[in-house]
N, CA, C and O atoms as CSV, one atom per row, in Angstrom:
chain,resi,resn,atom,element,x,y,z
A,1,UNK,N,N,0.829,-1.172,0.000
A,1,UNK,CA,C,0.000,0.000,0.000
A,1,UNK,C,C,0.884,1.249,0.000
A,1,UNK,O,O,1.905,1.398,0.671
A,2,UNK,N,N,0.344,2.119,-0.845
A,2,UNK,CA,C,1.458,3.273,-1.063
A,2,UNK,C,C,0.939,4.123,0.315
A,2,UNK,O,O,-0.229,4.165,0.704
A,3,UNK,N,N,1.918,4.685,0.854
A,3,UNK,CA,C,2.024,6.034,2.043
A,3,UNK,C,C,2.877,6.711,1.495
A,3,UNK,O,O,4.012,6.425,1.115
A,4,UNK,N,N,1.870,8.316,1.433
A,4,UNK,CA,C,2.830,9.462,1.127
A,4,UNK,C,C,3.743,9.468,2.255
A,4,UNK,O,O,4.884,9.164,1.906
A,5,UNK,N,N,3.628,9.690,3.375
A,5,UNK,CA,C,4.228,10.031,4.395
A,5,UNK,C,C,5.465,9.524,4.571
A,5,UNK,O,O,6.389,10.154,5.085
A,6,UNK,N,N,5.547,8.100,4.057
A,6,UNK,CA,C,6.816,7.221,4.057
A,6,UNK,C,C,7.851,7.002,3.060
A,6,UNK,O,O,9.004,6.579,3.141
A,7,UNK,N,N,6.820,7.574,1.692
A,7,UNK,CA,C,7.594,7.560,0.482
A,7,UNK,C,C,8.570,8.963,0.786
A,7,UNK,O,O,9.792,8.895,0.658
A,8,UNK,N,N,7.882,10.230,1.201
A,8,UNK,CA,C,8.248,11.448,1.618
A,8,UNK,C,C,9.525,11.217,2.379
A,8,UNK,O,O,10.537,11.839,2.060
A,9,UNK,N,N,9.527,10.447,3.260
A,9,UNK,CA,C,10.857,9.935,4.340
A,9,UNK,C,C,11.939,9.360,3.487
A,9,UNK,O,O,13.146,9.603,3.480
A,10,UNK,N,N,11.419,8.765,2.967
A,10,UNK,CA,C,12.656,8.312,2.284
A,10,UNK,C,C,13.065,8.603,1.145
A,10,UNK,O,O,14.176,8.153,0.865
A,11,UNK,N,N,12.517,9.246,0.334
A,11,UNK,CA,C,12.640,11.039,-0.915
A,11,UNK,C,C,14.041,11.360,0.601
A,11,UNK,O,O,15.233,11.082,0.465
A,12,UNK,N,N,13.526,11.872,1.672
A,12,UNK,CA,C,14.303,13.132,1.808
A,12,UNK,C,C,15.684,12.533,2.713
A,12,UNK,O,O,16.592,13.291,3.053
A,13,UNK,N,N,15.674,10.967,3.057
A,13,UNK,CA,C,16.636,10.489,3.398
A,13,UNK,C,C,17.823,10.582,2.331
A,13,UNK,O,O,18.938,11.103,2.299
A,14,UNK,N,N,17.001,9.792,1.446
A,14,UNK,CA,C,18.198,9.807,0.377
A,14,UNK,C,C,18.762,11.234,-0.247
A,14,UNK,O,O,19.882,11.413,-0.726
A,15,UNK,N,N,17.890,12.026,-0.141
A,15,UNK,CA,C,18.539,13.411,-0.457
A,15,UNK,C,C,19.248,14.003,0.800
A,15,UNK,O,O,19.791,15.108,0.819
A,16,UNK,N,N,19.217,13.624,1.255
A,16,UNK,CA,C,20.229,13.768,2.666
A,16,UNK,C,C,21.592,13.583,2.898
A,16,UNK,O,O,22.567,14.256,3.231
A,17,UNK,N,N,21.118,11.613,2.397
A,17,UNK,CA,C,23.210,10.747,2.230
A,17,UNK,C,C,23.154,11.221,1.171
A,17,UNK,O,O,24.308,11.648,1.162
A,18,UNK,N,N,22.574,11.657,-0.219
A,18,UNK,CA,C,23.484,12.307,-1.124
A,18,UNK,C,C,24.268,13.569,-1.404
A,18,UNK,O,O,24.895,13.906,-2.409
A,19,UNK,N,N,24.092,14.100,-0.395
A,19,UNK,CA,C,24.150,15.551,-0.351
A,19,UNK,C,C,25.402,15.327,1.023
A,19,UNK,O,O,26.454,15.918,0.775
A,20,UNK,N,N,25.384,14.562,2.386
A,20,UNK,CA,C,26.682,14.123,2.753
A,20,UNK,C,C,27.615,13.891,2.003
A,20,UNK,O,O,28.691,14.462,2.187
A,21,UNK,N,N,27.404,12.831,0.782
A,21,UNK,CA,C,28.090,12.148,-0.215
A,21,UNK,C,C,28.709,13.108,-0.997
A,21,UNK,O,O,29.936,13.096,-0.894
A,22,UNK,N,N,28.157,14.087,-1.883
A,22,UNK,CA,C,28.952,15.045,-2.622
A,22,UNK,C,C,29.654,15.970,-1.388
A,22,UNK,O,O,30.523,16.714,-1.843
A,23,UNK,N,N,29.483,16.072,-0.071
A,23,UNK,CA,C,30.885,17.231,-0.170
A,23,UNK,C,C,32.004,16.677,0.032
A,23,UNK,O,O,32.218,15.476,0.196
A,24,UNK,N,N,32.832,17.643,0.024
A,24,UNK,CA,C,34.056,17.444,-0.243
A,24,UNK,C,C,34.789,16.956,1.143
A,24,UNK,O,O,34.542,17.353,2.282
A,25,UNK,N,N,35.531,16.212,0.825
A,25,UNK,CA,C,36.438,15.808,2.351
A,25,UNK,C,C,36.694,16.473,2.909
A,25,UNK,O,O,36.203,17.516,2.477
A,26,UNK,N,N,37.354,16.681,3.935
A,26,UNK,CA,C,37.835,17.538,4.431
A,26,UNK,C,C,39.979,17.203,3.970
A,26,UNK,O,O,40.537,16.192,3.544
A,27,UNK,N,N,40.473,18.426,4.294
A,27,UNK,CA,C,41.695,18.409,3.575
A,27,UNK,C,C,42.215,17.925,4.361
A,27,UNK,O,O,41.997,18.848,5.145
A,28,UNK,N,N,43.003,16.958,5.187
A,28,UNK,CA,C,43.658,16.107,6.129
A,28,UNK,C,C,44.992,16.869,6.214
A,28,UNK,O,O,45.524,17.456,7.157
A,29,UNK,N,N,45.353,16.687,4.989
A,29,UNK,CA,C,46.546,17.202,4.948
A,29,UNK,C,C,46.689,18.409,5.787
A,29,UNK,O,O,47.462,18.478,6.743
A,30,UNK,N,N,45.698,19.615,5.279
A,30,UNK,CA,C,45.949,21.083,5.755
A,30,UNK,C,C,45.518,20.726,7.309
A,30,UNK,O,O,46.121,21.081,8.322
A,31,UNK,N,N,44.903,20.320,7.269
A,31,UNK,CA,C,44.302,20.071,8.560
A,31,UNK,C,C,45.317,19.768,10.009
A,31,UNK,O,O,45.379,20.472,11.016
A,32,UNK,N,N,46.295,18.073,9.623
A,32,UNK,CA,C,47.451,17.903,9.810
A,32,UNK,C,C,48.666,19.196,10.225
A,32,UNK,O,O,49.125,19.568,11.305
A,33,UNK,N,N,48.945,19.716,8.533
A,33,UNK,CA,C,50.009,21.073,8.798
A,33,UNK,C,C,49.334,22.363,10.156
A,33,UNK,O,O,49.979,22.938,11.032
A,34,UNK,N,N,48.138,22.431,9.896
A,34,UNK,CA,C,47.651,23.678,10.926
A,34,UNK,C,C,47.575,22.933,12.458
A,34,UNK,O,O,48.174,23.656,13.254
A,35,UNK,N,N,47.226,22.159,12.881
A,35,UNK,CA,C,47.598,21.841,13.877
A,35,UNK,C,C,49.111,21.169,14.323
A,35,UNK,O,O,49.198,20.608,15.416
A,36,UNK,N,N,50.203,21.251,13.485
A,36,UNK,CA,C,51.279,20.417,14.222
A,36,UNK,C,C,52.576,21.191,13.265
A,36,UNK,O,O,53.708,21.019,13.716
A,37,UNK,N,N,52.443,22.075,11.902
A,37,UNK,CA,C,53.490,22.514,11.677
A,37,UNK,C,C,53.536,23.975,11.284
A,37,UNK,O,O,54.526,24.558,10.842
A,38,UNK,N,N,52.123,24.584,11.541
A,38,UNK,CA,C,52.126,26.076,11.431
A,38,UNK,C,C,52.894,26.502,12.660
A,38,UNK,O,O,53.900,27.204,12.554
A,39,UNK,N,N,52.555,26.197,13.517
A,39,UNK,CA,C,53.838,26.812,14.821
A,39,UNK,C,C,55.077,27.214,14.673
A,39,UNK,O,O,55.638,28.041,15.391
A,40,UNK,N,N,55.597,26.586,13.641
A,40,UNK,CA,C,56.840,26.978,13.470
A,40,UNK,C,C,57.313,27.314,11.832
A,40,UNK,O,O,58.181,28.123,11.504
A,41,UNK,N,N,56.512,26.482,10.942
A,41,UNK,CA,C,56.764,27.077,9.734
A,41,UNK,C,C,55.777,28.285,9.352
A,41,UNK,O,O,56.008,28.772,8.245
A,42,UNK,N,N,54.673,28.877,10.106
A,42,UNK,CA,C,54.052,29.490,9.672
A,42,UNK,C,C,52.590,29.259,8.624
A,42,UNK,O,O,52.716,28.949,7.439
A,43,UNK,N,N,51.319,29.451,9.237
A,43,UNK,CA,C,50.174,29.498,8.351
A,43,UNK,C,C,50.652,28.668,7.282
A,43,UNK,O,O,50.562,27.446,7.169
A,44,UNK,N,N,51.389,29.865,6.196
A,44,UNK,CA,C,51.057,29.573,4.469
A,44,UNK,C,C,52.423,28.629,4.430
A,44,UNK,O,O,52.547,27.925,3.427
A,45,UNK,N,N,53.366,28.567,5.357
A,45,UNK,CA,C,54.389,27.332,4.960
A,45,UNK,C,C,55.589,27.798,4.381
A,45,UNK,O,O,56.294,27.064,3.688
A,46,UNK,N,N,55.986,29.526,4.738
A,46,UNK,CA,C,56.936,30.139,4.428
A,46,UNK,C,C,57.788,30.089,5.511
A,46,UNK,O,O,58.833,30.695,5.273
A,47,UNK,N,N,57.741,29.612,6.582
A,47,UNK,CA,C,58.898,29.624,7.636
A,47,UNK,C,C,58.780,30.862,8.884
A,47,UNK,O,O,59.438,31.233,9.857
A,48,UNK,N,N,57.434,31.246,8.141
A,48,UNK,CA,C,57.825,32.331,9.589
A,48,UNK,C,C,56.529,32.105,11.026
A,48,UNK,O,O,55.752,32.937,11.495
A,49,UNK,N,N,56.690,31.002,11.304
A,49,UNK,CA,C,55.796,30.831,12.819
A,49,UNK,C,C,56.118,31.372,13.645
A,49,UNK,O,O,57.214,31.933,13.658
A,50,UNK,N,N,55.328,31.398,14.581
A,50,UNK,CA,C,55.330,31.965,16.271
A,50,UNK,C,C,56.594,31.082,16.710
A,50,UNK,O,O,57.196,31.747,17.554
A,51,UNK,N,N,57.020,30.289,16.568
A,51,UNK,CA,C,57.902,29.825,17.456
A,51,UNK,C,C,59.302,30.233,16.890
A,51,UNK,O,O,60.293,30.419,17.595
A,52,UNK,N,N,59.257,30.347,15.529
A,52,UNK,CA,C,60.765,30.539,14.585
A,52,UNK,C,C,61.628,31.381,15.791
A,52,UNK,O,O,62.353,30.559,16.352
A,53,UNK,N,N,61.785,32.635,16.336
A,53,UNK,CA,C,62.100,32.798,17.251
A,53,UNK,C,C,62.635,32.215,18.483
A,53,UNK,O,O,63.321,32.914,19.230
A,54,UNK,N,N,62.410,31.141,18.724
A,54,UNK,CA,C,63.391,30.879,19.465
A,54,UNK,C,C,64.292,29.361,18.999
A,54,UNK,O,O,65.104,28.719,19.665
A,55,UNK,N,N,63.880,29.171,17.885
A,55,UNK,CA,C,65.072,28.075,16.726
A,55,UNK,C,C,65.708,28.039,17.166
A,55,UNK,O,O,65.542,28.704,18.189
A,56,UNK,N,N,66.897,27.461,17.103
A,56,UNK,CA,C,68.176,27.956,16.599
A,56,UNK,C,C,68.880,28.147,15.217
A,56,UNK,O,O,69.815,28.840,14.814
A,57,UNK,N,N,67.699,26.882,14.453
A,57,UNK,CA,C,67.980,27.102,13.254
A,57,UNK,C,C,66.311,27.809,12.397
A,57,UNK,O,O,65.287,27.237,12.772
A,58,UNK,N,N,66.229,28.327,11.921
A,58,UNK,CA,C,64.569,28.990,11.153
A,58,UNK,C,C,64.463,27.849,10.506
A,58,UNK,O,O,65.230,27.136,9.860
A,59,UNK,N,N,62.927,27.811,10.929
A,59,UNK,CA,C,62.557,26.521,9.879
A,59,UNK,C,C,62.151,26.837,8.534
A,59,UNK,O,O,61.665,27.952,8.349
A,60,UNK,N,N,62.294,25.874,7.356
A,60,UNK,CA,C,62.659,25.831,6.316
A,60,UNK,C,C,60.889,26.632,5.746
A,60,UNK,O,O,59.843,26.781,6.379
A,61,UNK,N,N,61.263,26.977,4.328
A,61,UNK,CA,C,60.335,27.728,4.101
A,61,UNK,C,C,59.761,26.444,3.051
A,61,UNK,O,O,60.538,25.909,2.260
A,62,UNK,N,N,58.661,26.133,3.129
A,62,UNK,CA,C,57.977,24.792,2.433
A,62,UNK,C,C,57.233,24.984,1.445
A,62,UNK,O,O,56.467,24.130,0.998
A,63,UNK,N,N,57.384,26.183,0.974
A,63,UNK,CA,C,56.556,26.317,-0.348
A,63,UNK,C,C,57.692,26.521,-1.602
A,63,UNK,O,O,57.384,26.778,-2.766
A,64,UNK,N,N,58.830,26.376,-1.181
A,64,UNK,CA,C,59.807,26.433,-2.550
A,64,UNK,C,C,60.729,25.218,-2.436
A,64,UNK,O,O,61.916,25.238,-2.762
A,65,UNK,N,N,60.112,24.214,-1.970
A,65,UNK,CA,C,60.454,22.554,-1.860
A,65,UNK,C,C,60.868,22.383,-3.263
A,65,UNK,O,O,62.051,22.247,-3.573
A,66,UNK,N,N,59.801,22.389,-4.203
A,66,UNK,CA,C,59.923,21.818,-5.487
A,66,UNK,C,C,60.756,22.763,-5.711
A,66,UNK,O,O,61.738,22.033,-5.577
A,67,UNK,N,N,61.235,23.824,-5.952
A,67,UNK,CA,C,62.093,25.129,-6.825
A,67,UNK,C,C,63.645,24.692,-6.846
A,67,UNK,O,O,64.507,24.641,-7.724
A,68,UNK,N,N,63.579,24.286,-4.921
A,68,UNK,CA,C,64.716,23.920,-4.768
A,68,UNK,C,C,65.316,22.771,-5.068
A,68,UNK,O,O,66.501,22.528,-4.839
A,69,UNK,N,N,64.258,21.778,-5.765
A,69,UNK,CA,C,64.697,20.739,-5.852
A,69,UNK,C,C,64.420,20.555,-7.096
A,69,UNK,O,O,63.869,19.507,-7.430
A,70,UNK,N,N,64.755,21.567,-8.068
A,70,UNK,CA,C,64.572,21.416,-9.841
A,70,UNK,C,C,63.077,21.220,-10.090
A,70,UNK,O,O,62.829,20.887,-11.249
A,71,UNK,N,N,62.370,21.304,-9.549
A,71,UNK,CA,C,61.003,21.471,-10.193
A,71,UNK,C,C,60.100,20.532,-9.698
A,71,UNK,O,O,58.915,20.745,-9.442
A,72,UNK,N,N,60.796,19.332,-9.555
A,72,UNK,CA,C,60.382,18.321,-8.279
A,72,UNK,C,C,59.768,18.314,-7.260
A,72,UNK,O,O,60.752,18.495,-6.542
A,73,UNK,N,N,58.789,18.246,-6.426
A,73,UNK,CA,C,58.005,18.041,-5.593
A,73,UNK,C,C,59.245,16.705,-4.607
A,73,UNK,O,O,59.111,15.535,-4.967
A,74,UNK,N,N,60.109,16.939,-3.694
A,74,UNK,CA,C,61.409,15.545,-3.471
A,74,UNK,C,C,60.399,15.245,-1.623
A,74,UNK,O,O,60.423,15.743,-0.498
A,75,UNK,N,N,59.467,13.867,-2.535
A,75,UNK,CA,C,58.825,13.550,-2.156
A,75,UNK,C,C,59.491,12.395,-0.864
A,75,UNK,O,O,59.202,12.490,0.329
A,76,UNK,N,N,60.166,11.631,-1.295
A,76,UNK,CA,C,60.880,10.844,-0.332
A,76,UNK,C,C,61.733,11.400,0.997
A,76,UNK,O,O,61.753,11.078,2.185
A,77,UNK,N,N,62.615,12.673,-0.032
A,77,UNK,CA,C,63.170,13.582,1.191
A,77,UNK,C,C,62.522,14.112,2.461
A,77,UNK,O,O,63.053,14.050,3.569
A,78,UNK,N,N,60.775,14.881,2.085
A,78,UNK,CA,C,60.281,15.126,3.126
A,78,UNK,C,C,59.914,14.157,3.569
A,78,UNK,O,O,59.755,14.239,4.787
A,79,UNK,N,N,59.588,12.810,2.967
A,79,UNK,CA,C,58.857,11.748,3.980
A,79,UNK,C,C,59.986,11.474,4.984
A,79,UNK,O,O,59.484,11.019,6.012
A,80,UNK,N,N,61.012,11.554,5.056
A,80,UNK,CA,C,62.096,10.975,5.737
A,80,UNK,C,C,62.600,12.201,6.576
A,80,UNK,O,O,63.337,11.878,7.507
A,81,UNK,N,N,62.354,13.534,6.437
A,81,UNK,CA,C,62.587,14.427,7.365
A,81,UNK,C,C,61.287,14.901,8.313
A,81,UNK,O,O,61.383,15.684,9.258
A,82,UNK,N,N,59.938,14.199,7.817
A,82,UNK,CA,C,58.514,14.502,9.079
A,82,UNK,C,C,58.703,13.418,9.597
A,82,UNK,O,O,58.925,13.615,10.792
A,83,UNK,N,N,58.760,11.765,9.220
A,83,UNK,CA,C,58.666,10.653,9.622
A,83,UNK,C,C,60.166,10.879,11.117
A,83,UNK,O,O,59.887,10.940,12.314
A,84,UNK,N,N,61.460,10.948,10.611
A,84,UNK,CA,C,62.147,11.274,11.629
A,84,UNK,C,C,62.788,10.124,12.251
A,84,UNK,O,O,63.842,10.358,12.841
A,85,UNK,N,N,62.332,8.857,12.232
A,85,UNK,CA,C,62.988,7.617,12.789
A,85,UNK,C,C,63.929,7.031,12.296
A,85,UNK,O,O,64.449,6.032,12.793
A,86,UNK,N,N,64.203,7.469,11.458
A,86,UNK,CA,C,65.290,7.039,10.133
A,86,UNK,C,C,66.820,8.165,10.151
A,86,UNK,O,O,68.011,7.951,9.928
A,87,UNK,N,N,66.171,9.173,10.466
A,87,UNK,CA,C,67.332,10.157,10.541
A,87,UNK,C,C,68.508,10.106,11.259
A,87,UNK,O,O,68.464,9.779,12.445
A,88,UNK,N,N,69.764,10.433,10.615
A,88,UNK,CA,C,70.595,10.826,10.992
A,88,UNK,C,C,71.502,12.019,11.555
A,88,UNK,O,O,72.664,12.108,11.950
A,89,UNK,N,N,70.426,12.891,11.405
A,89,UNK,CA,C,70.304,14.335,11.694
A,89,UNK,C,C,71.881,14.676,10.897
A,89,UNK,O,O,72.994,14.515,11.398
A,90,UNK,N,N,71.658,15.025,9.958
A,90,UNK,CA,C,72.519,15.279,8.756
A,90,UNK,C,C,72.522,16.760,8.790
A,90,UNK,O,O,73.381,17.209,8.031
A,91,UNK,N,N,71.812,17.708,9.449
A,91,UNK,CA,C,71.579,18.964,8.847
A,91,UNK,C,C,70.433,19.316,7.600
A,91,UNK,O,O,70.335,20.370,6.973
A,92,UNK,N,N,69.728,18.254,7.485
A,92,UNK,CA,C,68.676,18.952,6.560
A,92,UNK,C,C,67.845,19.796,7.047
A,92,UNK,O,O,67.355,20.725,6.406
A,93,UNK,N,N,67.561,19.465,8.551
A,93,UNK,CA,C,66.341,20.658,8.887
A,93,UNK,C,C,67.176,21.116,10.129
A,93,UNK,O,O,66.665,21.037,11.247
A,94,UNK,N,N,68.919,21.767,9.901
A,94,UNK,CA,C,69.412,22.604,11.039
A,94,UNK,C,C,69.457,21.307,12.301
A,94,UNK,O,O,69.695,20.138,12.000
A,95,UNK,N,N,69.177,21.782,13.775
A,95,UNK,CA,C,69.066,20.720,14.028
A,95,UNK,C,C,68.114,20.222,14.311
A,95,UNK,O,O,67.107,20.690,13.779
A,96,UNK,N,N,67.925,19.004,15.302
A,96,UNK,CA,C,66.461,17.913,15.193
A,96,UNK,C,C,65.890,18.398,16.293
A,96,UNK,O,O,65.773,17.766,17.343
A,97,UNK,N,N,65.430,19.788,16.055
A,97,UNK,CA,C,64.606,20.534,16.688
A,97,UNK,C,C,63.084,20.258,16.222
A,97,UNK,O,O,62.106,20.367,16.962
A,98,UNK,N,N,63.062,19.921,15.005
A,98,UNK,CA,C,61.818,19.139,14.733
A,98,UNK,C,C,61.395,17.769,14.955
A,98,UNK,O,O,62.034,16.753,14.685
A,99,UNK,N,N,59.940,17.882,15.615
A,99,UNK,CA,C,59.666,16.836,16.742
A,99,UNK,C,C,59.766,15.305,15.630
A,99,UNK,O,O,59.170,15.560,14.584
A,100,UNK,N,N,60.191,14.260,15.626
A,100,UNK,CA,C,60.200,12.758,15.113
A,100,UNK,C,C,58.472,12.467,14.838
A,100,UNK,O,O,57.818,11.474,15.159
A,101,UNK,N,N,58.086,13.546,14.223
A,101,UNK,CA,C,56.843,12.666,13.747
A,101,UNK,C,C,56.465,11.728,13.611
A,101,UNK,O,O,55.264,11.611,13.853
A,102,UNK,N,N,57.120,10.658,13.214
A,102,UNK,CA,C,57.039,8.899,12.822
A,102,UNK,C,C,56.281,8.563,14.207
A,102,UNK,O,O,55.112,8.242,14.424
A,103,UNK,N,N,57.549,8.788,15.185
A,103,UNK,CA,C,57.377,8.390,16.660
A,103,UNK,C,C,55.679,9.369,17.196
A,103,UNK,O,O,54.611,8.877,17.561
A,104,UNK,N,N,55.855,10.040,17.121
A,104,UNK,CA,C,54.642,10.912,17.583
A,104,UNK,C,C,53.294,10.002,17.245
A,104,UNK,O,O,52.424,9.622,18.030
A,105,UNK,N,N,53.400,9.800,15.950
A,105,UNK,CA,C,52.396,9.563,15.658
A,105,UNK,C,C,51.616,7.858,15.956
A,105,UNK,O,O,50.512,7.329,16.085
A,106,UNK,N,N,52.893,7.575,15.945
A,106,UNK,CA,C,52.639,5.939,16.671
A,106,UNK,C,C,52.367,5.988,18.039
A,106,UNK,O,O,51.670,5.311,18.795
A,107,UNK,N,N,52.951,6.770,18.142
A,107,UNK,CA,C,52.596,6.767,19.856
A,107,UNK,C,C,50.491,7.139,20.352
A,107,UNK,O,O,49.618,6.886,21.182
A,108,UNK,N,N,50.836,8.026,18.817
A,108,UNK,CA,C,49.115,8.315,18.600
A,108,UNK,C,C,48.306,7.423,18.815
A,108,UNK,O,O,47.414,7.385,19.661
A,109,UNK,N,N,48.717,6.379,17.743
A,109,UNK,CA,C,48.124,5.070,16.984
A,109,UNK,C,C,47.679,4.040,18.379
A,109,UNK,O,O,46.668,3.442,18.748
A,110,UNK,N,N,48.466,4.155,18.658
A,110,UNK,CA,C,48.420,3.345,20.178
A,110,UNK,C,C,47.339,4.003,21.266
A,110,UNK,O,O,46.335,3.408,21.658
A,111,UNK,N,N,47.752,5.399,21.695
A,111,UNK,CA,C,46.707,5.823,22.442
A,111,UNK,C,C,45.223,5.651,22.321
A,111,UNK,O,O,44.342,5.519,23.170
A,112,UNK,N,N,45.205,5.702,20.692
A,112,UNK,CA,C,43.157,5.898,20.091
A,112,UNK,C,C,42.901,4.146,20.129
A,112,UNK,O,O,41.811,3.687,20.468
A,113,UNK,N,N,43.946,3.359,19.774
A,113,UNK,CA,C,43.344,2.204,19.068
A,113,UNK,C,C,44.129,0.990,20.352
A,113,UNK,O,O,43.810,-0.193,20.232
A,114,UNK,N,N,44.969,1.329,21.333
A,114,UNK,CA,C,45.564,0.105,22.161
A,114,UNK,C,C,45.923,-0.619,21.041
A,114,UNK,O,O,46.096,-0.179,19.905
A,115,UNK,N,N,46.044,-1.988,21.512
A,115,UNK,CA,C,47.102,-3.087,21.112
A,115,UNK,C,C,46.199,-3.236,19.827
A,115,UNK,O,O,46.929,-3.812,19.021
A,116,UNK,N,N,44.995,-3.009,19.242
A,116,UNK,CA,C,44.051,-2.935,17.782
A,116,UNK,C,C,44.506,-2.302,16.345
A,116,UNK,O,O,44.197,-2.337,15.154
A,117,UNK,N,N,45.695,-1.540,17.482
A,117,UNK,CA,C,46.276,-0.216,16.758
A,117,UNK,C,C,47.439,-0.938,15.545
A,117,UNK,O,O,48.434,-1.655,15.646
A,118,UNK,N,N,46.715,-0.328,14.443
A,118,UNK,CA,C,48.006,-0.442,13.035
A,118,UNK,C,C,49.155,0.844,12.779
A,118,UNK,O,O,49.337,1.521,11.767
A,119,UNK,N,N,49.846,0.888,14.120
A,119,UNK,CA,C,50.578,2.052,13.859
A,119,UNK,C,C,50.970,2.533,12.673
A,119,UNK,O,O,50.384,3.492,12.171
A,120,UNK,N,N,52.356,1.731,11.878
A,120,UNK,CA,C,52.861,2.420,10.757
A,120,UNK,C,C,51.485,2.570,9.724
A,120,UNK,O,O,51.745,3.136,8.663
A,121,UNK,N,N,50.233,2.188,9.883
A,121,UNK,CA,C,49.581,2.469,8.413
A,121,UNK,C,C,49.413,3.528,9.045
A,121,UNK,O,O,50.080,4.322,8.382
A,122,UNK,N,N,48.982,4.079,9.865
A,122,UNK,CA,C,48.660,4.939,10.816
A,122,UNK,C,C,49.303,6.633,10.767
A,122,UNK,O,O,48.750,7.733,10.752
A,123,UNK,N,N,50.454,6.272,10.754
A,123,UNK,CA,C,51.679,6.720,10.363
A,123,UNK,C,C,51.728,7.559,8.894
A,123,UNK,O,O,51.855,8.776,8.761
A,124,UNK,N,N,51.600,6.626,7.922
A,124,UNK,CA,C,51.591,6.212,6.791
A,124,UNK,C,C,50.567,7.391,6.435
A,124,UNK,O,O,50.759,8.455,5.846
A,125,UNK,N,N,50.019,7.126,6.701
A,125,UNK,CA,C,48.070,8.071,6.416
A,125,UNK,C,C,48.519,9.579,6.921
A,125,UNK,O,O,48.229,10.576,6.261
A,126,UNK,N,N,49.115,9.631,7.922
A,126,UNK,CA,C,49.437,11.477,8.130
A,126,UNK,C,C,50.751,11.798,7.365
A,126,UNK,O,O,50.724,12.927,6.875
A,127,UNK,N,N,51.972,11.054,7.120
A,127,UNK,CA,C,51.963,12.161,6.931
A,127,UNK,C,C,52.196,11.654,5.184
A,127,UNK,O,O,53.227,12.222,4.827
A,128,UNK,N,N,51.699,10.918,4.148
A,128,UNK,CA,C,50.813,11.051,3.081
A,128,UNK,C,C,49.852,12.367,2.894
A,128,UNK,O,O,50.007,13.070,1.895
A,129,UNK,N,N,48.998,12.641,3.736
A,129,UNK,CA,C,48.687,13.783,4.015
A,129,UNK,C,C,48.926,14.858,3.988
A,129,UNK,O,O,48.257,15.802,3.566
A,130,UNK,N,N,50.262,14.811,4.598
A,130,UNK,CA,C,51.083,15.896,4.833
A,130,UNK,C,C,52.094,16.604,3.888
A,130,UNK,O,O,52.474,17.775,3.849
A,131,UNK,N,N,52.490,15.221,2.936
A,131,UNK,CA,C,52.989,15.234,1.774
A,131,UNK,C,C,52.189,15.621,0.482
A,131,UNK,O,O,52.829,16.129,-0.438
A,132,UNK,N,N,50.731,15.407,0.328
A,132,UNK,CA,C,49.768,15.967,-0.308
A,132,UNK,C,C,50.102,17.786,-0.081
A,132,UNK,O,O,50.745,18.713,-0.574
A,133,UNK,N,N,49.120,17.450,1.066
A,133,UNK,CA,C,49.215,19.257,1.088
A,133,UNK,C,C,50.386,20.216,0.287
A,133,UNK,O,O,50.383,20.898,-0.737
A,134,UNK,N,N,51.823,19.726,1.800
A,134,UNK,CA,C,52.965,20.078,1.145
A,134,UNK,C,C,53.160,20.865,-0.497
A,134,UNK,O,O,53.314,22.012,-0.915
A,135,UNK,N,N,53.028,19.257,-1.173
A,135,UNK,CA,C,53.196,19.567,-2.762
A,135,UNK,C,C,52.178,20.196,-3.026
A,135,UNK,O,O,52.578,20.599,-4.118
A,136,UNK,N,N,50.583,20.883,-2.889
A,136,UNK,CA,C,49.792,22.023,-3.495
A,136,UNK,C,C,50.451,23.064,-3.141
A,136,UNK,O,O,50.962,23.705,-4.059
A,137,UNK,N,N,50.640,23.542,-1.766
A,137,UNK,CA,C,51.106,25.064,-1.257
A,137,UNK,C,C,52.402,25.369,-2.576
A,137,UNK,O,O,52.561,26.575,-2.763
A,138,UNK,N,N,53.102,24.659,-3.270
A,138,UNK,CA,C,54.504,25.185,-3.817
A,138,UNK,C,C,54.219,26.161,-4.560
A,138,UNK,O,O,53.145,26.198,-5.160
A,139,UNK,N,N,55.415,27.423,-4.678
A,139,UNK,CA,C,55.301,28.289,-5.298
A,139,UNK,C,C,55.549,28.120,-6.548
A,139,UNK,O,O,56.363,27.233,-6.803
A,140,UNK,N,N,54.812,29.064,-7.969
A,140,UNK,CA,C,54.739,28.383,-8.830
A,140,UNK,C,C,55.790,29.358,-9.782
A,140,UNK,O,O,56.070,29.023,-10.933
């Protein structure tokens, strides 16, 4: 038996999840950089944060990544200077005044999820993220 009332409900359900469905994600990435690396590189990712001041070394300005690196987006390089567990503190980012993200974030992985927890995908997923963003902000 047809009911307006019910057909009506579910007309406006489905126009509901479809309308969840088209927007847009949210940007993880930016999302990521504004809470954990505007402090010190600054908002737009030029190096000048609230904290640059008391460095010792200024942190790097992240929107001329690719410029400096021939046109390249040197995608592996930053994964290996946010990730941080791997480093040898060589002087790429002054010194390892920047926090070991890798570690941070596992340590994350663990807190939300206990022993359930898939750290490195975990891992993996920010700063992917982070590496997204990164490569849009470059100056062109």
């Amino acid at each position: 038996m047809y009911e307006p009332s019910k057909t009506l409900a579910s007309i406006g359900l489905a126009l509901v999840t479809a309308a969840a469905w088209a927007q847009p994600r949210a940007d993880e990435g930016k999302m990521e950089y504004d809470a954990h690396c505007a402090i010190c590189h600054g908002a737009t990712g030029s190096g000048n944060g609230e904290m640059r001041r008391w460095l010792t070394k200024a942190p790097s300005d992240l929107t001329t990544l690719s410029k400096r690196y021939g046109g390249a987006f040197p995608n592996q390089l930053v994964w290996e200077v946010i990730d941080g567990r791997t480093s040898l503190d060589l002087g790429l980012h002054g010194s390892r005044e920047m926090p070991v993200w890798g570690q941070r974030y596992r340590q994350e992985a663990f807190a939300q999820a206990g022993t359930a927890a898939q750290p490195e995908w975990y891992v993996r997923n920010r700063i992917v993220a982070l590496l997204d963003y990164l490569s849009r902000i470059q100056a062109k």
